[in-house]
N, C-alpha and C positions, 0 to 999 in steps of 0.2 A: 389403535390409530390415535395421533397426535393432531387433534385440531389446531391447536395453537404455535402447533410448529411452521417456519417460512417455507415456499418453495424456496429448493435450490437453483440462483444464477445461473443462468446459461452463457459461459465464456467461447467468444469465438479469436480465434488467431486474428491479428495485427487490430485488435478492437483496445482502447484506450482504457488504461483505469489507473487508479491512486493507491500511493502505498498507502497504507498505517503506520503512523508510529508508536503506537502502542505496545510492541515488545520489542524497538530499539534502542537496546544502552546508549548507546555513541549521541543520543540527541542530549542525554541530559548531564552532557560534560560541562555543552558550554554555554546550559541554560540557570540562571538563578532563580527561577519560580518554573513548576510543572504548569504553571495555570499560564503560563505568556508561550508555551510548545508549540509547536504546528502540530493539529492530529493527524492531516493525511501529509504527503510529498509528491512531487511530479505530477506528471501525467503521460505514463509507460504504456508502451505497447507490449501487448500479450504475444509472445514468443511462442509458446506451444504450449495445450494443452496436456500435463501430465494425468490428473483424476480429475474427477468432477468438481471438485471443490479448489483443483491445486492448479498454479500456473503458475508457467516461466516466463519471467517480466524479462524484456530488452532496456539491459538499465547500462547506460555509459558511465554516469557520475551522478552519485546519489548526490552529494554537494551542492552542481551547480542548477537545483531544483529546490537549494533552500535558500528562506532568504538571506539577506546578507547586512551583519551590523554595521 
């Protein structure tokens, strides 16, 4: 048993959360410093539960939830 381990989140459908951008290339085309990034994006509704851990976001346009130069 792992004491220092977190519970896992409990996701519910149409409940709100933030992406990461943490493993998406396309932010840092048209950023000159990683340190001026946005770490999360939007604020998407949970589409459906696929595992515990995994969800399908209702995302129209990842774009216009960033900001804009």
């Amino acid at each position: 048993m792992n004491r220092n381990r977190k519970e896992v989140v409990k996701y519910k459908v149409r409940q709100k959360m933030l992406l990461s951008t943490k493993d998406l290339v396309w932010q840092m085309r048209n950023s000159e410093t990683k340190k001026l990034t946005e770490k999360f994006v939007g604020s998407y509704k949970i589409k459906k539960i696929i595992l515990e851990n995994v969800v399908k976001l209702r995302v129209t346009s990842i774009n216009e939830n960033l900001p804009s130069d």
